[in-house]
Structures are given as C-alpha cells and as structure tokens.
C-alpha positions as CSV (number, residue, x, y, z in Angstrom):
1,X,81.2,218.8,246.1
2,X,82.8,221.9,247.8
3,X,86.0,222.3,249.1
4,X,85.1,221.8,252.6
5,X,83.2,218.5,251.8
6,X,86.1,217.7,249.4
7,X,88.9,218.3,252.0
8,X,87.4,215.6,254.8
9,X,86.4,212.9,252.2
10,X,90.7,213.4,250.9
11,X,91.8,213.7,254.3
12,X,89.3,210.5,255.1
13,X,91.1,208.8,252.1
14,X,94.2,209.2,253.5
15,X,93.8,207.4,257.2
16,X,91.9,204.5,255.5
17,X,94.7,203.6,252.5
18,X,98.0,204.6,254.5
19,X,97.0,202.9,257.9
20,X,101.2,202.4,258.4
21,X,101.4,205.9,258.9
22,X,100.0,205.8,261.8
23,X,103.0,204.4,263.8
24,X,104.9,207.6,263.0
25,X,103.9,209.1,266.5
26,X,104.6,205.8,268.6
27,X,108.4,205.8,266.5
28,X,109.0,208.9,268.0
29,X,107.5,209.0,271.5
30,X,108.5,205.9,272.6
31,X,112.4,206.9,273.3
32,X,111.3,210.1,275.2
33,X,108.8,208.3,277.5
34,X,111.8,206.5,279.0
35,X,114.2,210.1,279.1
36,X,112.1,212.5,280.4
37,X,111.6,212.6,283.9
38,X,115.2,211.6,284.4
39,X,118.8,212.8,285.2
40,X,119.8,212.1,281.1
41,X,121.9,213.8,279.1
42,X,120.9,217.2,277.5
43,X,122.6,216.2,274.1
44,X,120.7,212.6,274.4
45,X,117.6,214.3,274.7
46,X,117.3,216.5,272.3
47,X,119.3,214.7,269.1
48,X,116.4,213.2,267.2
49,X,118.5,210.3,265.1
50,X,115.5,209.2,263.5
51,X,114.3,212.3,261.7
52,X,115.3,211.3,258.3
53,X,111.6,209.0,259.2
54,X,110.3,212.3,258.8
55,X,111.4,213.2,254.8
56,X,110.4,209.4,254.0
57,X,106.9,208.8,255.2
58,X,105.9,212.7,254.2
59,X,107.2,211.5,250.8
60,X,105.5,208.5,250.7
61,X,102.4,210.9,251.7
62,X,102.9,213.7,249.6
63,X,104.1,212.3,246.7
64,X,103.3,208.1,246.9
65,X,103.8,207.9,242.9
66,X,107.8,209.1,243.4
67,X,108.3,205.0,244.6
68,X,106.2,203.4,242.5
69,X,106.3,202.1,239.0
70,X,103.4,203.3,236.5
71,X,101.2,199.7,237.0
72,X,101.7,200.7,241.0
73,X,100.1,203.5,240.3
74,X,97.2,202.5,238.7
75,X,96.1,199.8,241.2
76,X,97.4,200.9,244.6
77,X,94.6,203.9,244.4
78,X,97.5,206.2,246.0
79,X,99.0,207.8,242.5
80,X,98.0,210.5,240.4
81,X,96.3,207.8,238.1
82,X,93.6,207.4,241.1
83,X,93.2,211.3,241.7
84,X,93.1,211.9,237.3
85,X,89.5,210.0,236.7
86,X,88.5,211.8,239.4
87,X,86.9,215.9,239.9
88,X,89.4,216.6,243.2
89,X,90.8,219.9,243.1
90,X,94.6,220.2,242.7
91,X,94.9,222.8,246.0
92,X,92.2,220.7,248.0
93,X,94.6,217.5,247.7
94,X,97.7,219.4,248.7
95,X,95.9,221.2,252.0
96,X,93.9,217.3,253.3
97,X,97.5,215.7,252.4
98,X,99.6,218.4,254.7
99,X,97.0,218.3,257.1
100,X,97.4,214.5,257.3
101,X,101.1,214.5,257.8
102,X,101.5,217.3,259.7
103,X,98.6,215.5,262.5
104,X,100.9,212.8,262.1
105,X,104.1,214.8,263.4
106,X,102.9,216.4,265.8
107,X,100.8,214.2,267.4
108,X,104.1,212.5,269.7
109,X,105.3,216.2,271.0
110,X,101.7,217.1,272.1
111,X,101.6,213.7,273.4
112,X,104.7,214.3,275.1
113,X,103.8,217.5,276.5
114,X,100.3,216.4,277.8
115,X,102.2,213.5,279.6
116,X,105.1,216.2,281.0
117,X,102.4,218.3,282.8
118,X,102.3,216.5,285.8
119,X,106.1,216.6,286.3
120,X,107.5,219.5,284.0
121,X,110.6,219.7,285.7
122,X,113.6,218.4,284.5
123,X,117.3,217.7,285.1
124,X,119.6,217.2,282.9
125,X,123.1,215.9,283.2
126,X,126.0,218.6,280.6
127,X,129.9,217.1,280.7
128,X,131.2,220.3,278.6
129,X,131.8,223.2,280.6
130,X,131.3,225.4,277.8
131,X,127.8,224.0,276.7
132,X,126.5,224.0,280.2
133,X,128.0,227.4,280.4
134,X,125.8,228.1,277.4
135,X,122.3,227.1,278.5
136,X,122.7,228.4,282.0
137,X,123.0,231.5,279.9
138,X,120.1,230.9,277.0
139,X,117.2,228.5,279.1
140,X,114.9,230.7,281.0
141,X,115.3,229.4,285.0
142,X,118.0,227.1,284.5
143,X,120.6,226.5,287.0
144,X,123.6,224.5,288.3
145,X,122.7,221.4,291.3
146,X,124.8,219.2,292.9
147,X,125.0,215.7,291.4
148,X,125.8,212.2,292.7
149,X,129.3,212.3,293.8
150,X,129.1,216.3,294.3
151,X,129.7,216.6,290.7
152,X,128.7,220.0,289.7
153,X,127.5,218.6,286.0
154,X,123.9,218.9,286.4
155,X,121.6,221.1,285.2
156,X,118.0,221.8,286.8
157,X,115.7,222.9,284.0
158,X,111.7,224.4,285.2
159,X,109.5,223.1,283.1
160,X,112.0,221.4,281.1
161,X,110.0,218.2,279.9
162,X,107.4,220.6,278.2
163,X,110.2,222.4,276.9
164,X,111.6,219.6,275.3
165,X,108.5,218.1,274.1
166,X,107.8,222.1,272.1
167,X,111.6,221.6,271.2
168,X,110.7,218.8,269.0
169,X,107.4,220.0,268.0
170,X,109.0,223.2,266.5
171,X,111.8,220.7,264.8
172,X,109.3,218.2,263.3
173,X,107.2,221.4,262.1
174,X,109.7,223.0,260.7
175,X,110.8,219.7,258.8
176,X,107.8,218.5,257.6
177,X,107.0,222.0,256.3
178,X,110.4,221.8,254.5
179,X,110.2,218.3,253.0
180,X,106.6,219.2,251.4
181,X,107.9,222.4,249.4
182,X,111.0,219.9,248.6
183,X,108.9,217.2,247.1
184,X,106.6,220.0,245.5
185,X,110.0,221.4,243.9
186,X,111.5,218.8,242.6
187,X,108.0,217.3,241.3
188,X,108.7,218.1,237.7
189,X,112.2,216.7,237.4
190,X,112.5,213.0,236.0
191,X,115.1,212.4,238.8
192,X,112.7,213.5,241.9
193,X,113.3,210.1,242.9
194,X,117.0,210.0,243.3
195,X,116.7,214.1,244.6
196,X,114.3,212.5,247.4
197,X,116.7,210.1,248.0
198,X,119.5,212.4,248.5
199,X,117.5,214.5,251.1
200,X,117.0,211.6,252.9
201,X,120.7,210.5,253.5
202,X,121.8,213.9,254.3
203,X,119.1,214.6,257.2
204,X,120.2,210.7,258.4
205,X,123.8,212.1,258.7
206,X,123.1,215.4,260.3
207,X,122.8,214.5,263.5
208,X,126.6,213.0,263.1
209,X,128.0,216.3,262.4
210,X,128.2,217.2,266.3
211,X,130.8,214.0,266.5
212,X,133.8,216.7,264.4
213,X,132.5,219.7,266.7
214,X,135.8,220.9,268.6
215,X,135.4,220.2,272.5
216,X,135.9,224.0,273.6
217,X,132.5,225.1,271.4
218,X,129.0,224.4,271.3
219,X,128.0,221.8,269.0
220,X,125.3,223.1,266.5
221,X,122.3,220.6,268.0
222,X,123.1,222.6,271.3
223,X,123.4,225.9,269.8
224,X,120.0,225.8,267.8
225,X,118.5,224.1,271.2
226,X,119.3,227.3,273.1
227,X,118.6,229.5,270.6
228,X,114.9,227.8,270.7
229,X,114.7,228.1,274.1
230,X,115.9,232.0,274.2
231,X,113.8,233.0,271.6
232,X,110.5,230.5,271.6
233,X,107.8,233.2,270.5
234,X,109.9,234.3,267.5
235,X,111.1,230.8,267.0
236,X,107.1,229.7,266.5
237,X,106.1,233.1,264.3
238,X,108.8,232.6,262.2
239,X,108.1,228.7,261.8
240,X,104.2,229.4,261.9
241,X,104.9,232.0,258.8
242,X,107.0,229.5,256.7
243,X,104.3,226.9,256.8
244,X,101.9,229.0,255.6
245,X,103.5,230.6,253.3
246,X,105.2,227.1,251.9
247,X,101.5,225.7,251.8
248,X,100.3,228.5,250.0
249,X,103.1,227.9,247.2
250,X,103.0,224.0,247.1
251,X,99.4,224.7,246.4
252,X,99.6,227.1,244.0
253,X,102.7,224.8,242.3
254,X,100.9,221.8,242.4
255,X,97.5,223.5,240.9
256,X,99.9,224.2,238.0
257,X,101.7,221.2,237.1
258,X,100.7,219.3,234.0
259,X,99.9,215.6,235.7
C-alpha cells in the first residue's frame, strides 16, 4: 500500500475506534455560541478553562498505550501491539494521527467563525482602565461606546466575533502542536505517564494565574490576546512554521523509536 492509500485507511481507523473524540468540538463551541454576539466580558471570552481537554484527548490520540495496561493494549486495537503485526509505516501513523486531532481542534473555531459572519461585530464590556487602555491601543478598529448607565466601560470591536473565533484557533493550534512533540518527547521515558499527567494539571491551572495579576497591569491572557490581535499575520507564520517543523520531528522521532 503507498503512503497516500496508507494515510486515509489510518486516518479512517482513527474516526471508527475513537468515536468519543468527536465531542471535542461541541465541548468547546457550545460556551461561545451563547457569548458571542453579546455585550460580555473581554476576559470571559477569551479565557478558555477547558483547555487542559486539549493535552488529554490528543494524548489519548497520539499516544492511547500511555493509559493502558499491556492486556489493554493488546485487545483494544488502539496500542502499538495492534500497529506491530501490522506493515504501517512509523511516519505515515504520526501524519493520519495529527491530522485527526488537529481536524478535531479546529473544527469549533472554524465553526465559530462561519457562524460570526453574519454578525462579526462585537462589543465587549473591560472594568480595568488599564486593559481597556490596552486594546484600544493593540485591536485594529476598536473604540470606546457608551454603555447602560453612561458607563464608558465598553468596548466596540469590528469584526470582533471572527476575531475571537481566529483567537482560539491560533491557541488550540498552537497547543495541540505542543502537546504532540510533548508526548513524542517523553515517549521513551518509563514515567511518560506521570510526565503527561503533570502537563495536564499545569495547563488546568494556567488560566488561574490572572487571579494574582496586580490591578494596575494587564493580566498575561490579555496581554497575549492583544498581542494576537496586533500582530495576526506573524502570529499564524510563526505558529504555521512550528507545526511543521514539530511534525517533521515527531515523525522523524517516532520512525526511530524501538517499539
């Protein structure tokens, strides 16, 4: 069989044996249907407390065999022990399993985006002074309106639902692509397990870390928002370049590892 041949009958194999993957994108777009289109809180918006979903079900993907015991492997036709009495190539299995996940992360942004089209504008409601301060400076078009009460806390955004929806496309990319040379890394090590483990607890408390930011600066979600929003062309060639360049290394690491 030749690679291209190989690489749909893998990525096949992946949608029919992990149907639970599937509701990933529904996890994530639900909250954001209900957000967007409405006067809501920048720092609600774009604080995605449920990324740590992101390490665990690309590490049940990548990497299945990290959870299970050696009998798991054997029967539940995701380990190694199902891909070993078979002729898959090593590099073949790493591209149809990124490809896989990665459909599976960005499906809700692109979802999201698609559903922002018809109304891409967007206002958002910023207490502090000096993070409002902030984007007014960073996000293209934005600008100060009057609120309910004449409170001057609002801030209108042009095509701010699609910019929100790209916001977490380029976070869940740059994840995912992250995760996968993570689990690729610590493959080897008898303790990849408890490493996975350890990655998933500290992207579950991440998003807490804005909770010690001091009230006259910009907390870091903020900061890396604007920064996004600034820069978006760089921001996506320098993400773009990472996940290639992390596939092309997972692949080559994986085609060398001893399973």
């Amino acid at each position: 069989m030749n690679p291209s041949k190989q690489f749909w009958a893998l990525f096949r194999f992946q949608a029919v044996v992990l149907p639970y993957l599937f509701v990933l994108p529904i996890v994530f777009c639900a909250p954001l249907l209900f957000m967007l289109h409405r006067d809501t809180s920048l720092n609600l918006l774009i604080m995605t407390q449920n990324l740590f979903l992101v390490v665990l079900f690309g590490g049940l993907l990548i990497a299945p065999e990290m959870f299970a015991h050696a009998s798991m492997n054997q029967t539940g036709g995701l380990g190694m022990e199902f891909f070993r009495t078979r002729a898959v190539d090593k590099a073949v299995l790493v591209r149809a399993k990124a490809a896989f996940f990665y459909i599976l992360i960005l499906f809700a942004p692109i979802a999201l985006i698609l559903y922002s089209l018809p109304s891409p504008d967007l206002r958002v409601i910023i207490y502090s002074k000096v993070v409002r301060l902030d984007c007014l400076r960073n996000v293209p078009g934005s600008s100060l309106v009057t609120g309910a009460g004449g409170h001057s806390n609002l801030v209108s955004i042009p095509s701010g639902n699609v910019l929100i929806a790209e916001w977490y496309a380029w976070k869940f990319l740059v994840l995912a692509a992250a995760v996968q040379v993570f689990v690729y890394w610590i493959y080897p090590s008898r303790y990849r397990r408890w490493f996975f483990f350890a990655l998933i607890i500290a992207v579950s408390v991440l998003p807490l870390i804005d909770a010690f930011s001091q009230s006259d600066s910009v907390p870091w979600n903020e900061r890396l928002f604007f920064l996004f929003s600034a820069n978006q062309i760089v921001s996506w060639i320098l993400a773009l370049g990472a996940l290639i360049l992390g596939q092309l290394w997972c692949e080559r690491r994986f085609a060398q590892l001893e399973l």
